[in-house]
C-alpha positions in Angstrom: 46.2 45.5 31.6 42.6 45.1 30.2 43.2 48.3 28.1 46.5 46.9 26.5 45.0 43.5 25.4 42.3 45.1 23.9 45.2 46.8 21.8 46.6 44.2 19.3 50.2 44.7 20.4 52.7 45.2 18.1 55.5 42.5 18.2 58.0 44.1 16.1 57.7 47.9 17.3 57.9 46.8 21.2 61.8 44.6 19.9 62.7 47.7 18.4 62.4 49.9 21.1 64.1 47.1 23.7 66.9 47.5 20.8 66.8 43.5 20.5 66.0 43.3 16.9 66.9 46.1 13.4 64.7 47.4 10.7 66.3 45.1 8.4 65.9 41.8 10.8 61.4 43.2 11.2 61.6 43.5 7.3 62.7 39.9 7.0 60.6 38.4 10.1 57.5 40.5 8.2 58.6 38.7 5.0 59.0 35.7 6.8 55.3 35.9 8.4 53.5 36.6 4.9 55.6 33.4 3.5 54.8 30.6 6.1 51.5 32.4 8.0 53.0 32.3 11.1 52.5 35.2 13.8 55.3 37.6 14.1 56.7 36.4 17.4 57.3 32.8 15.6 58.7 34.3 12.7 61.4 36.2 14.8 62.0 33.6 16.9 62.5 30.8 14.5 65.0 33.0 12.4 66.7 33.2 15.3 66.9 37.2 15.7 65.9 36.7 19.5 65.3 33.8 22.0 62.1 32.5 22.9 62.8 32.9 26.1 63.4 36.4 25.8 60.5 37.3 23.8 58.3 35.8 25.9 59.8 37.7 29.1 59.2 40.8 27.4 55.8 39.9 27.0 55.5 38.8 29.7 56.6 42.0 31.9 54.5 44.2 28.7 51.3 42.2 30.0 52.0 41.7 33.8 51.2 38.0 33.1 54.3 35.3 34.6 56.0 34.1 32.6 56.5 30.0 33.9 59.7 27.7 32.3 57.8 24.3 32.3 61.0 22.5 32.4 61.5 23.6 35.9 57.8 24.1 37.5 55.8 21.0 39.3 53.2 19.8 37.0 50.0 18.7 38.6 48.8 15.4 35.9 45.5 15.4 38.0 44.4 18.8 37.3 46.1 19.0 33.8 43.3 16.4 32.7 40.4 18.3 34.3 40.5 20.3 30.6 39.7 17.3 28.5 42.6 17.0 25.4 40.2 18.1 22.8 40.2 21.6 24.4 44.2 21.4 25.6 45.4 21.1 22.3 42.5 23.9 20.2 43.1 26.8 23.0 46.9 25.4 23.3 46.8 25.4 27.2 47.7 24.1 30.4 46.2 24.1 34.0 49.1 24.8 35.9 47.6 25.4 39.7 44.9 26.3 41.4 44.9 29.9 43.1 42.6 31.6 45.4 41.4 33.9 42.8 41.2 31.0 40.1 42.9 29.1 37.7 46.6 29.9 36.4 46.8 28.5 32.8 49.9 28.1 30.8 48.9 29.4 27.5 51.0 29.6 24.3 49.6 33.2 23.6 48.0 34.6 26.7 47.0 37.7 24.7 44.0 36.2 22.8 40.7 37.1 24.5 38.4 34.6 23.1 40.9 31.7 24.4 40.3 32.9 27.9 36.6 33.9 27.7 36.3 30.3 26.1 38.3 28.5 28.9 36.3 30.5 31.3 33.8 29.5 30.6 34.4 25.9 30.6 36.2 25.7 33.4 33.6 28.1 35.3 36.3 29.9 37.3 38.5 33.0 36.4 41.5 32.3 34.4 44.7 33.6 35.3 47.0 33.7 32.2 50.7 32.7 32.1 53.3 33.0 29.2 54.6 29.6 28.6 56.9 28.2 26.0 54.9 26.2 23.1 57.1 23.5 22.2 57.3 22.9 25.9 53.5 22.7 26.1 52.9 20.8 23.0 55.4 18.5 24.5 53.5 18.1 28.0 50.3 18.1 26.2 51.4 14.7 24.7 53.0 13.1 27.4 49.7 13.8 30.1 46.9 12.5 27.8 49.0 9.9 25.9 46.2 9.4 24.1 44.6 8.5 26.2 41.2 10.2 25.4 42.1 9.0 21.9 41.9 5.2 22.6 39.1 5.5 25.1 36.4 6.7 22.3 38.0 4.1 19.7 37.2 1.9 23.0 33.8 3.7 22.9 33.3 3.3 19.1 34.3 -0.4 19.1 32.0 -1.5 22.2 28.9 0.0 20.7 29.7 -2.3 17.8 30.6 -5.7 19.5 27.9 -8.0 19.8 28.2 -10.8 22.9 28.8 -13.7 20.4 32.0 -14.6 19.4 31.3 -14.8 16.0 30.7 -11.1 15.5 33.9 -10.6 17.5 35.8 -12.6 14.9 34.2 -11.1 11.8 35.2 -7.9 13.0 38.7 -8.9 13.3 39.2 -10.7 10.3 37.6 -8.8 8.3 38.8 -7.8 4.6 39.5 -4.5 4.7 40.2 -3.4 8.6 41.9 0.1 7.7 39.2 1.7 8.9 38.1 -0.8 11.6 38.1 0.6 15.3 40.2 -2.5 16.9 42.9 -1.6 14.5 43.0 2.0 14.9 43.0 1.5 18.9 45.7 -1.1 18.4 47.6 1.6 16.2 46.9 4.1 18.9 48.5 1.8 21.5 51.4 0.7 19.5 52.0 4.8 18.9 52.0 5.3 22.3 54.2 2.7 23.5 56.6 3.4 21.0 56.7 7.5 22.0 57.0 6.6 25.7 60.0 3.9 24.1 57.5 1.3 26.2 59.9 -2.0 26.3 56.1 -4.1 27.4 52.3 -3.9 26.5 50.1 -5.8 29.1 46.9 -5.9 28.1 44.6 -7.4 31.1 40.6 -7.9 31.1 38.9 -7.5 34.2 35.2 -7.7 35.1 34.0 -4.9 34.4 36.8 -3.2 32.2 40.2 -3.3 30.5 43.7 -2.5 32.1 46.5 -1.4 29.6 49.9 -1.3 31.5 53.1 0.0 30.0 56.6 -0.8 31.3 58.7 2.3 30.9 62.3 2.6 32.3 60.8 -0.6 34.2 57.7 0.8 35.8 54.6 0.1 34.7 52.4 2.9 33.7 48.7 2.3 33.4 45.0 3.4 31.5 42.1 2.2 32.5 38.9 1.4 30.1 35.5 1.1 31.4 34.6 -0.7 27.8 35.6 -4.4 29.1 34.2 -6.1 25.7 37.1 -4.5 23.6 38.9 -6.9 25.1 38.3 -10.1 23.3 38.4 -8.1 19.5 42.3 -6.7 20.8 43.2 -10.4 21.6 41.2 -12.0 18.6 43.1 -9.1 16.4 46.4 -9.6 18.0 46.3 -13.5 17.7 45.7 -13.1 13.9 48.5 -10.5 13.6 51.1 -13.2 15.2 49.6 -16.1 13.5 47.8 -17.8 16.7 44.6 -19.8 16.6 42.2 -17.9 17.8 39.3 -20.4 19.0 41.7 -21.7 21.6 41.3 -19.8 24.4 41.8 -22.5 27.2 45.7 -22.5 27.0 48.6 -20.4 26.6 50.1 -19.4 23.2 53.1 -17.5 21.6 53.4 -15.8 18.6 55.5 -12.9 16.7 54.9 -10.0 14.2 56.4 -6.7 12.6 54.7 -3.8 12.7 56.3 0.1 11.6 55.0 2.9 13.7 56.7 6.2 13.8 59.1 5.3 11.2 60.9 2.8 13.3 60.3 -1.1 12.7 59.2 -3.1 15.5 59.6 -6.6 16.5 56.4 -7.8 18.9 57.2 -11.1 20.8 53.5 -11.9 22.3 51.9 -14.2 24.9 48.7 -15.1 25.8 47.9 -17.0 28.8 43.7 -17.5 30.1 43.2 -15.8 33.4 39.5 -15.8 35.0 37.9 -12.8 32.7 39.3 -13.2 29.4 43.1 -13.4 28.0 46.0 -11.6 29.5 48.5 -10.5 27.0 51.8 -9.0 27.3 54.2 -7.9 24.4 57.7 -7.3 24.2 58.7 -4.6 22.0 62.0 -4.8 20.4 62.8 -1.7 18.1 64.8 -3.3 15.0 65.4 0.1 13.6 68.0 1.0 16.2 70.4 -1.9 15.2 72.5 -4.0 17.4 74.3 -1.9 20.1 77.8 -1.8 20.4 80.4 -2.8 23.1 81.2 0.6 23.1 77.5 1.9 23.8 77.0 -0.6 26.6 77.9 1.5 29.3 80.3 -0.5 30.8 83.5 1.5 32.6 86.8 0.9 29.9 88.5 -1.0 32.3 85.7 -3.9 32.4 84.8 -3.1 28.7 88.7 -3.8 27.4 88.7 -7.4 30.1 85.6 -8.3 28.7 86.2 -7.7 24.5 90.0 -9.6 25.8 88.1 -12.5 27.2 85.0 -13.1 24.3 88.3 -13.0 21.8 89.9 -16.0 23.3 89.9 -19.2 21.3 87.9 -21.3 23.9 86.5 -21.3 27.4 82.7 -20.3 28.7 81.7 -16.7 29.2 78.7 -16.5 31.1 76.5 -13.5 31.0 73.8 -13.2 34.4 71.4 -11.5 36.0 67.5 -11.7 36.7 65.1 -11.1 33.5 65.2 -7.8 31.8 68.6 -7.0 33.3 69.9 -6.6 29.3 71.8 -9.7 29.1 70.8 -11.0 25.7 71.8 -6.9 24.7 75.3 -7.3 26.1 75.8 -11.1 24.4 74.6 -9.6 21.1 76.9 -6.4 21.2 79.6 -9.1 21.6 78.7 -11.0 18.7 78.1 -8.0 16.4 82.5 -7.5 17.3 83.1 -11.6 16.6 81.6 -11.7 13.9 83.6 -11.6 11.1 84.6 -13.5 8.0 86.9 -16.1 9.2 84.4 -16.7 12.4 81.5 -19.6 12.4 79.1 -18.5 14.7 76.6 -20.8 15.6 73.3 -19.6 18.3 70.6 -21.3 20.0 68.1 -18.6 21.0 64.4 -18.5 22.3 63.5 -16.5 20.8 65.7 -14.9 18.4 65.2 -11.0 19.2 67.6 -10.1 16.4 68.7 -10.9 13.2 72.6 -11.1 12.9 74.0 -11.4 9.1 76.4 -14.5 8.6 75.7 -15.5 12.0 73.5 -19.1 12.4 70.7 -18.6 14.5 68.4 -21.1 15.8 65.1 -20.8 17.1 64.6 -23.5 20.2 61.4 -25.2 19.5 59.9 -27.4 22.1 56.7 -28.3 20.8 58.7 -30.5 17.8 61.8 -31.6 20.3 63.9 -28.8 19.4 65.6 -28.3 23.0 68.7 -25.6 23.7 70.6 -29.4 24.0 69.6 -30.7 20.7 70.5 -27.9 18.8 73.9 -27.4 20.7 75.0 -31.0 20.0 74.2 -30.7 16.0 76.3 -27.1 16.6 79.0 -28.9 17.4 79.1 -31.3 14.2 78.9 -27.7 12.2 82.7 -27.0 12.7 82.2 -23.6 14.8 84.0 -21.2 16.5 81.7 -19.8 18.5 78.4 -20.7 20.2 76.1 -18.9 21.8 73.6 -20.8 24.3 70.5 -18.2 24.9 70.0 -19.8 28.5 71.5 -22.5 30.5 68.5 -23.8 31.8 69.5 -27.4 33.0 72.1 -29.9 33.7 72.5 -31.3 30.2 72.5 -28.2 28.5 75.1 -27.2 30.7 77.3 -30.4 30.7 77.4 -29.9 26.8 78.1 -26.5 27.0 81.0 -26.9 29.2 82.7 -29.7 27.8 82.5 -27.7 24.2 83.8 -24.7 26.4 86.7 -27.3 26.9 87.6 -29.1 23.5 88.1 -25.9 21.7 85.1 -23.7 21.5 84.3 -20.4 22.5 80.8 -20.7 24.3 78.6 -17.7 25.3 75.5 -18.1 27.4 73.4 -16.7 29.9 72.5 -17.7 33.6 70.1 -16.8 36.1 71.8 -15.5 38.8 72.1 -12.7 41.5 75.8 -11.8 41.0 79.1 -13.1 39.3 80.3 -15.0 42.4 76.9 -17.1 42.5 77.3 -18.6 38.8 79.9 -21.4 39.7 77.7 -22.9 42.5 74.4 -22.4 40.1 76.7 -24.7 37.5 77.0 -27.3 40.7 73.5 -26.8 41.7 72.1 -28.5 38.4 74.7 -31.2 38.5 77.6 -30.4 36.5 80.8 -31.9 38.0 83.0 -29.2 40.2 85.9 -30.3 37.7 84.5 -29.3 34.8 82.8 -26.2 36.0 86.8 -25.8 37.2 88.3 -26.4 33.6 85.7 -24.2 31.5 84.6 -21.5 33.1 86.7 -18.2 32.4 85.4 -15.4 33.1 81.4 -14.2 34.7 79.9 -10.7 33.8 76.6 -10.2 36.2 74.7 -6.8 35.3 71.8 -4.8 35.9 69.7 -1.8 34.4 69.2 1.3 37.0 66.7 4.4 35.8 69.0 7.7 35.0 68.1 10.9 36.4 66.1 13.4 34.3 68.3 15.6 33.8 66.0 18.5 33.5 64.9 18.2 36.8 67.9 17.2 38.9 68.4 18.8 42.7 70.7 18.5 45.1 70.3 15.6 47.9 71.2 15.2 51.3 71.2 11.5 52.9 69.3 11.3 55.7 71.6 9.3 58.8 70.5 5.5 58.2 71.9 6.3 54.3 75.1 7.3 55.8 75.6 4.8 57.9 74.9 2.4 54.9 77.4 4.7 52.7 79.7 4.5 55.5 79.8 0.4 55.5 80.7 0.9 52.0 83.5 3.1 52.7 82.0 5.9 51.7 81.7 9.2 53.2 78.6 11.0 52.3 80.2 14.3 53.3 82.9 14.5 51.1 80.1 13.8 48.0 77.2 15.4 46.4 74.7 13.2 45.3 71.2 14.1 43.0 67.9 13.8 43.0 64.9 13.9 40.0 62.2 16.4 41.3 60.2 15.2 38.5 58.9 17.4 35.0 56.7 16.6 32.2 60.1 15.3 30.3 60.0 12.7 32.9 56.2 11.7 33.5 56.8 13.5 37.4 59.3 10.5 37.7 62.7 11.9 38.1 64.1 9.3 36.1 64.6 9.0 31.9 66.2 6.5 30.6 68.2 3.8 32.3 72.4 2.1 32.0 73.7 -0.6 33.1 76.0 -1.6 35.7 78.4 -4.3 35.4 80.3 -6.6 37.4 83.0 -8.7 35.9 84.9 -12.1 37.8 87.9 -13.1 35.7 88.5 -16.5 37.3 92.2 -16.9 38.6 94.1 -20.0 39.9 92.9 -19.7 43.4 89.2 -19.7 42.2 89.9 -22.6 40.1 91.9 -24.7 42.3 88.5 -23.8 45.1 86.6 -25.0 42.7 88.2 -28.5 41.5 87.6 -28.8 45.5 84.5 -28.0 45.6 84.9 -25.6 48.6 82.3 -23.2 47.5 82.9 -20.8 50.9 86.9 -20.3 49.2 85.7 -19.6 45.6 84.0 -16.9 47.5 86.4 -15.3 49.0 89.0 -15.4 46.3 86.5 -13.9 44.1 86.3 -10.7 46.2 90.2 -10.5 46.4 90.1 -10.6 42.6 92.0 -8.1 40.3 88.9 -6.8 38.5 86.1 -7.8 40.7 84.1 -4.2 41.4 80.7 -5.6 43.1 77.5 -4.5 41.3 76.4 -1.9 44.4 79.4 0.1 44.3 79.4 0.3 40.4 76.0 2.1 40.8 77.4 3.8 43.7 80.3 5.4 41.1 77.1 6.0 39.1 75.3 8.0 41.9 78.3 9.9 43.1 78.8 11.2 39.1 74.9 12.5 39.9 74.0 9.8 36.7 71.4 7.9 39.3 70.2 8.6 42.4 70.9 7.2 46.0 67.0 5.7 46.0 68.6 3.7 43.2 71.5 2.0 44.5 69.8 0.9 47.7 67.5 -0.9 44.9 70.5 -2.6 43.4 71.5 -3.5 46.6 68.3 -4.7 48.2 67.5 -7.0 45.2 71.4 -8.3 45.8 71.3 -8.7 49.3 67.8 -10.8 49.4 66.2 -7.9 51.9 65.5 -4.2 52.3 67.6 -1.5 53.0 
């Protein structure tokens, strides 16, 4: 094997004699190769005379190396980062596992001698080299060290040139010309990341003796840890500046906003400070304006609940409620229904806080408390603007409420959003903060709750098989596990070692009928109930993810979720 690497193998010649590839397709690759640089192997590949895949199992029998498919082999994130990124990315290698006999690296070509005496060396143990694919590398490569080694010497870089005082913090920040500055290349490090991991949060937290940086993806947060605590107060001081804040008051909580374009895409920020005991906490929303305003169609939502739902919101009055807890995709799925009202003829008035997206010919108002400007206020002057529709971002008390259902019931169609655990709970929730059963009775039509669940990876899906307290909760739900085959995420570098990318929602829609109605003019709260659940169209939230699971889109782990946070205790 030594004796053959010391040959420089020829590419081309060993293709021709496996009869994969013609003269006339090496003449082109070789023309190919002198054009672009590239070694001979790319060349062929990327003109598409034979797979990746194949060339590299060719090699890899040629060499007696393995050849490993990243997509499907379990990535250890501990010992990947042993080889510090710097390194990673020059030799273009990965530490796969640890053997008796040393260390199998994944290397994107494990015929270069150097590379291996090199990695030797650092590593200090033998190197055992394996044939991997090098988009699939490059691809782990930035999904381990998430630049993270990146942000730590900005981190680094920036500490060394913080003094205690604020002053110097400040002058930093606000300087002049801050292109260059390390707080704003660390901020444009973060902001790079969080967009390539589509991060939908950025909590930045100081402790005492460093700096935690947590991303929500899929809705997990993912953290970095910085040992260079006094960053902290030049992010915050930068950040306040960006969105406008004061940034000498650091004894109470603020808000702010700003744009920023990373990766081609533009990004909204909605940021919040609040003082915790070693500094400022922030956390940022990130909205991505770039993608545009979902449609109804893109939701997610089965066709039979999607074609109720677009009949209902196209009704010339009544209230539509849209619940679930925070970050369950409401505001999404009462924006997707404005982007089909709106048209021409339409007046569409909105009371948001805070406005996450700018609608053409719609009127959208940002709530502001601090001057009086309460989701009440701006709903009464609505009213005296002749509209068709209204959107209320949040029923959050009984006079917002009472005004939104008595516009609900002279003539307007009202959309809002309530926090809720499920469709059947919104009626009572109404009651709850005062508003008369009667008019709850004669405005309410129709209650769509909903919730995000994480999708499986799908490069990593495997086969499941409940264990007996699963079936016996799959059997309550007249389910039989046995007659179903239901997935798991194994996890892969596509998926962080989560099993999960990407997540859908589920919906749940109540269509209220005359015997809901006439329970509620009653106020018998215990009937409502039960004629909800005999309903035409009522599918409750657990078994819409259970549809989900049995399609292999989710996973069984995932449902139990739903149905623990629904229930009010633990599977």
């Amino acid at each position: 094997m030594e004796a053959r690497l010391r040959r420089k193998v020829r590419v081309g010649d060993l293709l021709l004699e496996k009869q994969l590839i013609d003269q006339k397709q090496l003449q082109m690759a070789l023309v190919e190769q002198k054009r672009t640089g590239k070694k001979l192997g790319k060349a062929i590949t990327d003109l598409g005379f034979v797979s990746e895949v194949k060339l590299l199992s060719i090699l890899s029998d040629y060499f007696g190396y393995p050849f490993i498919d990243l997509s499907r082999f379990r990535l250890d994130t501990a010992l990947i980062q042993q080889l510090p990124e710097t390194q990673a990315r020059r030799y273009r290698c990965l530490l796969l596992s640890e053997e008796q006999t040393g260390i199998m690296v994944g290397l994107a070509d494990p015929t270069d001698l150097m590379v291996i005496d090199d990695l030797q060396r650092i590593l200090k143990r033998p190197v055992l080299p394996a044939f991997v694919q090098e988009d699939d590398l490059l691809s782990i490569l930035d999904n381990v060290y998430r630049r993270q080694e990146q942000m730590a010497s900005i981190a680094g870089e920036l500490a060394g040139e913080l003094q205690s005082s604020d002053f110097d913090i400040n002058a930093i920040v606000s300087a002049s010309d801050t292109s260059e500055a390390p707080v704003v290349r660390l901020l444009q490090s973060l902001f790079e990341d969080a967009v390539q991991v589509k991060a939908s949060d950025v909590h930045i937290e100081p402790e005492e003796n460093q700096l935690r940086i947590r991303l929500r993806v899929d809705g997990e947060l993912q953290e970095q840890v910085m040992k260079e605590k006094r960053v902290a107060s030049a992010l915050v001081s930068r950040l306040k500046i960006m969105s406008g804040l004061d940034i000498s008051e650091k004894r109470l909580p603020q808000d702010g906003r700003f744009n920023i374009r990373v990766r081609n895409k533009n990004i909204d920020v909605r940021l919040s400070t609040m003082p915790v005991q070693f500094g400022e906490s922030v956390v940022m929303r990130l909205l991505d304006q770039s993608g545009g305003i979902l449609s109804m169609s893109a939701l997610g939502m089965r066709e039979q609940i999607r074609k109720r739902f677009e009949y209902l919101i196209a009704r010339p009055h009544g209230l539509i409620l849209v619940t679930g807890p925070t970050g369950s995709g409401k505001t999404t799925t009462l924006y997707a229904a404005l982007t089909q009202l709106n048209q021409a003829e339409k007046k569409i008035i909105t009371a948001e806080d805070p406005i996450e997206y700018r609608l053409p010919r719609i009127n959208q108002v940002q709530v502001n408390t601090k001057v009086g400007l309460e989701f009440s206020t701006v709903l009464r002057a609505a009213l005296r603007q002749d509209p068709d529709i209204v959107l209320i971002g949040e029923m959050r008390d009984h006079e917002t409420a009472e005004i939104g259902l008595r516009a609900a019931m002279t003539g307007h169609m009202v959309l809002s959003t309530l926090h809720t655990n499920d469709a059947q709970s919104a009626a009572a929730r109404l009651m709850d903060m005062g508003v008369d059963s009667y008019l709850v009775a004669s405005s309410l039509r129709a209650v769509l709750a909903q919730r995000l669940i994480k999708k499986l990876c799908p490069h990593c899906t495997q086969n499941y098989e409940p264990d007996e307290q699963e079936k016996a909760w799959l059997e309550t739900m007249e389910q039989s596990s046995s007659s179903r085959q239901y997935l798991r995420g194994r996890g892969c570098h596509h998926c962080n070692n989560t099993g999960y990318q990407g997540r859908v929602g589920i919906y749940e829609l109540l269509e209220l009928d005359s015997n809901m109605i006439g329970a509620l003019r009653k106020g018998d709260s215990q009937g409502f109930a039960e004629a909800a659940a005999k309903s035409q169209y009522f599918r409750p939230l657990a078994m819409s993810a259970l549809d989900y699971a049995a399609e292999g889109l989710t996973s069984l782990d995932e449902v139990f979720r739903v149905s623990a946070t629904l229930d009010g205790e633990e599977i």
